[in-house]
Legacy VTK file of the C-alpha trace (Angstrom):
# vtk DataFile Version 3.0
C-alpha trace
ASCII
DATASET POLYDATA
POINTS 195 float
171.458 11.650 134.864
174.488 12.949 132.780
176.004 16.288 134.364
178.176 18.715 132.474
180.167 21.121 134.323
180.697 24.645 132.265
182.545 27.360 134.069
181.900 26.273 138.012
178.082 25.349 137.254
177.017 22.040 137.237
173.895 21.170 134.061
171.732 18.286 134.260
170.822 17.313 130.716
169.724 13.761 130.900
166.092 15.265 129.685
167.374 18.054 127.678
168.913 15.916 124.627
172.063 17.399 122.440
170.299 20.137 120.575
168.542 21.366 123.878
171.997 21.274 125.660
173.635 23.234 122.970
171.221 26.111 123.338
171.420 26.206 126.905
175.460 26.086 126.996
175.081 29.213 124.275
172.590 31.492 126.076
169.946 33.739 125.178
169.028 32.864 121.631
168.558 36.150 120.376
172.387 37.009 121.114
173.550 34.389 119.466
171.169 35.634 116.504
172.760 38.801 116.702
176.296 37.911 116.887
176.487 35.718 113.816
174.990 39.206 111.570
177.635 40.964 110.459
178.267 44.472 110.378
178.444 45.976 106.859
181.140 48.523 105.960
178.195 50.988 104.551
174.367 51.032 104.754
171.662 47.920 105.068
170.298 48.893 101.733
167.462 46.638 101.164
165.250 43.757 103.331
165.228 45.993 106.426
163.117 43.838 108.212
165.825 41.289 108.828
167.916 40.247 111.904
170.393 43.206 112.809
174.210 42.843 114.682
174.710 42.653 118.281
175.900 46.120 118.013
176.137 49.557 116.018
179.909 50.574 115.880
180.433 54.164 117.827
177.015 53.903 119.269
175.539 52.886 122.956
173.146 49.699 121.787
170.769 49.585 124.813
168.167 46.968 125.817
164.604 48.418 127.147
165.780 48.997 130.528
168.153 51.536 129.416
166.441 52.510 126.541
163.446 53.180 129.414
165.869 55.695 131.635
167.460 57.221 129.062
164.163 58.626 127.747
162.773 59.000 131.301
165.667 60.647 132.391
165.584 63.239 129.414
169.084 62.312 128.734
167.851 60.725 125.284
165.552 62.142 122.646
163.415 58.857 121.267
163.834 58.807 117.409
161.416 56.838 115.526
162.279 56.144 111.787
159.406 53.886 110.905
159.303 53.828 106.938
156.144 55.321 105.778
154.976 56.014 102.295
154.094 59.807 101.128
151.451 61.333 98.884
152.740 61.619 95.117
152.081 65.518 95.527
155.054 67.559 95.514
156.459 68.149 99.155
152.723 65.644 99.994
152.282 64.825 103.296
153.304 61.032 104.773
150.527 58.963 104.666
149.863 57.070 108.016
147.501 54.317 107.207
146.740 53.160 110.706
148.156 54.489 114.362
151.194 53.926 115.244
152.218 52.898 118.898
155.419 55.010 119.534
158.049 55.544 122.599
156.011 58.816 124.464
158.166 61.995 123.477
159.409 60.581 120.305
159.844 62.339 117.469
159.139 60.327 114.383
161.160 61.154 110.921
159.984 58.277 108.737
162.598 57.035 106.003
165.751 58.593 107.241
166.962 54.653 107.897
166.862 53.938 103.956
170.081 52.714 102.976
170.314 55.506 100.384
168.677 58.449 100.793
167.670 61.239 98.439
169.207 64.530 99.115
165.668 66.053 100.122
165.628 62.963 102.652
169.127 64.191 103.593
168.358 67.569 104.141
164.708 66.596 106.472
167.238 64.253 108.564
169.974 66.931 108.846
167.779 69.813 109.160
165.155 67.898 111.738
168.266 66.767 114.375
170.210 70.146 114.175
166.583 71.588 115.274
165.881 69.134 117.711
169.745 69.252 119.064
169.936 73.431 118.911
172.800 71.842 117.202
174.471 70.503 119.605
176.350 67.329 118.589
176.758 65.654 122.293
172.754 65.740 122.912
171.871 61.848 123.292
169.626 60.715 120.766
168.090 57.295 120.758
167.096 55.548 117.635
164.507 53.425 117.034
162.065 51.470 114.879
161.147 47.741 115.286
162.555 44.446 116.624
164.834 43.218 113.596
164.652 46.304 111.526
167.840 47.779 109.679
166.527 51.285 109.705
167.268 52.667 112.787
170.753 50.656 112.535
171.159 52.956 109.427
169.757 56.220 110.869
172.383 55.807 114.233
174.827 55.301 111.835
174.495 58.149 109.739
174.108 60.456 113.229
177.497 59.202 113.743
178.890 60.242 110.669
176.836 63.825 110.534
179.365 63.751 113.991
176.411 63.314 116.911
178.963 61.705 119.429
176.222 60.177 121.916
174.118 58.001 119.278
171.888 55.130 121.332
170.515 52.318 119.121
167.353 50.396 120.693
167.400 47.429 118.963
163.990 45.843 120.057
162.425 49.265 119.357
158.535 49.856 119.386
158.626 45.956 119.928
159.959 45.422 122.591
158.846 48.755 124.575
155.656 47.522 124.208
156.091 44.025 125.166
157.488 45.410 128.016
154.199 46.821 129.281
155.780 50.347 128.754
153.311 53.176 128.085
153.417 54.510 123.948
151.400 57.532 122.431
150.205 57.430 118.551
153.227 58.535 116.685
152.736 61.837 114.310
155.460 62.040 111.934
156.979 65.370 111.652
156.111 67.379 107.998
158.453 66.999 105.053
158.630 71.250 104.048
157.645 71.644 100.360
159.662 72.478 98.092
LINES 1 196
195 0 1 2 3 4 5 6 7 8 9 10 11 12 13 14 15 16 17 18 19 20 21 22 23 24 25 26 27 28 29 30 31 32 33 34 35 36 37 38 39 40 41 42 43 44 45 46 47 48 49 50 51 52 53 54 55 56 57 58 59 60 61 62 63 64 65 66 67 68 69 70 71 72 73 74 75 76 77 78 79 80 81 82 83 84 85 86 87 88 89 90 91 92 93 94 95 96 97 98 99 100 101 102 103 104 105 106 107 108 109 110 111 112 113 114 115 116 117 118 119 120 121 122 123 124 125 126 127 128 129 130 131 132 133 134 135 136 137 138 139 140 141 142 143 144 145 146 147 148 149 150 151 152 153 154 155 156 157 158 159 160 161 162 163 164 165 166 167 168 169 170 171 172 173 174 175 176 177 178 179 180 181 182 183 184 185 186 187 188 189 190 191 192 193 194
């Protein structure tokens, strides 16, 4: 049986073929995934539901484990920014058509990871995290939506630049916390104030 040798280990891969050898010489798929997305210079601003980068520049990206004791520990508040749609009323409430599974203690602010947002989706964001934070800009906040969803990529980034300095992005988000056998709550997402 053919043997290849990579970094000290030896790899049988007489049954594997070429293309089954290639993916176990590259590793975990999903990395690889991730590190062939680039990073944009601004905002994802459409097709959210896509595959995201390995990594949000300035921010912690954490798999479930740490996403797990960071929320556990109380040393992260769990931000869900699952899009939702909202009533055509003025200042209408969101409309939640059917429960949604959530990270227990999160606080969900749909929208806030749209690539552009409108300066009464500004102000909810802003206004919402200085509330949550007492305003204070070093209180660990961990971001959130769905495996291979741009939103939460968006809504660390723009903590960042509203100068939060300990900004966690968790990837596989409600996802992966649940495929994890983790515990979730039915999310309630927090009032838009009327105008």
């Amino acid at each position: 049986m053919p043997q290849n040798n990579r970094g000290g280990k030896v790899v049988r891969a007489g049954w594997l073929g070429a293309a089954g050898l290639a993916l176990l010489l590259a590793g975990p798929a999903g990395d690889v995934a991730a590190d062939m997305v680039p990073v944009p210079d601004g905002y994802r601003m459409a097709e959210y539901r896509s595959p995201t980068p390995a990594s949000l520049p300035g921010a912690e990206t954490v798999d479930t484990v740490r996403a797990r004791a960071l929320v556990e520990s109380g040393a992260a508040l769990p931000i869900n920014v699952m899009k939702l749609d909202r009533s055509t009323l003025p200042g209408g409430p969101w409309l939640v058509p059917k429960p949604f599974p959530q990270i227990p203690g999160s606080v969900w602010l749909p929208n806030v990871g749209l690539g552009a947002l409108t300066p009464e989706l500004d102000g909810y964001f802003r206004s919402n995290l200085e509330r949550l934070t007492g305003g204070d800009r070093g209180r660990g906040l961990l971001f959130y939506c769905l495996a291979d969803c741009w939103m939460s990529w968006n809504a660390g980034k723009r903590a960042l630049e509203m100068g939060y300095r300990r900004v966690h992005w968790y990837r596989d988000g409600a996802d992966g916390w649940a495929e994890a056998g983790l515990p979730t709550e039915n999310g309630k997402p927090v009032a838009v104030a009327a105008p």
